[in-house]
N, C-alpha and C positions, 0 to 999 in steps of 0.2 A: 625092412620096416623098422622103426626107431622103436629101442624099449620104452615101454609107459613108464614115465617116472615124474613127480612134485616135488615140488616142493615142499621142505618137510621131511620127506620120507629120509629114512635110515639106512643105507648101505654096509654091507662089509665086504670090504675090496678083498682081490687074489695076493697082497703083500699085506705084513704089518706098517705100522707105519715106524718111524724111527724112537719115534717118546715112548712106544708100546701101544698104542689104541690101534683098533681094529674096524671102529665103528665109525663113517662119514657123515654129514648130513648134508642135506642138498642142499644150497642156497641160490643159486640160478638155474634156470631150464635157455637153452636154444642153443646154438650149434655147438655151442662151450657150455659146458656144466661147471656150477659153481659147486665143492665141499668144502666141509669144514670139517676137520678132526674133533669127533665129542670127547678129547683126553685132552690134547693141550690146547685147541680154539684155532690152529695154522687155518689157515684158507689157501686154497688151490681153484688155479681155472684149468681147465683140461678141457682139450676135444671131444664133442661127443663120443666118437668112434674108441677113441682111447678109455672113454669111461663105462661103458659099455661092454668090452672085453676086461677089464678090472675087475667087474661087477662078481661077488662068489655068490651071495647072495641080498635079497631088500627083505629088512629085519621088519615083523611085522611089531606091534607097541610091547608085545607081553615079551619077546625075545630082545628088548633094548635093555644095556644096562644102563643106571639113570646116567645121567647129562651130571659134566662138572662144570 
């Protein structure tokens, strides 16, 4: 069964990313999930399945650090 996820919501993937951010955020839902790195702005499309298993954990508002 697919994990619940929006758009919106805030992820921190099982890798850093390369610039140092840790935090994603979602910008497409369906068989590809769209993120976007909230440190440098990169966007990535990835398989659901691939994002899914990334996923460490969906940062709930009080655990985001602000947006650059």
């Amino acid at each position: 069964m697919p994990m619940k996820l929006a758009i919106g919501d805030v992820v921190r993937l099982r890798k850093q990313h390369p610039c140092g951010g840790w935090e994603w955020e979602i910008t497409r839902i369906g068989a590809d999930i769209g993120l976007r790195c909230r440190t440098c702005g990169r966007r990535v499309l990835l398989p659901r399945s691939q994002v899914e298993k990334r996923i460490k954990a969906v940062l709930s508002p009080e655990q985001r650090s602000p947006a650059r």
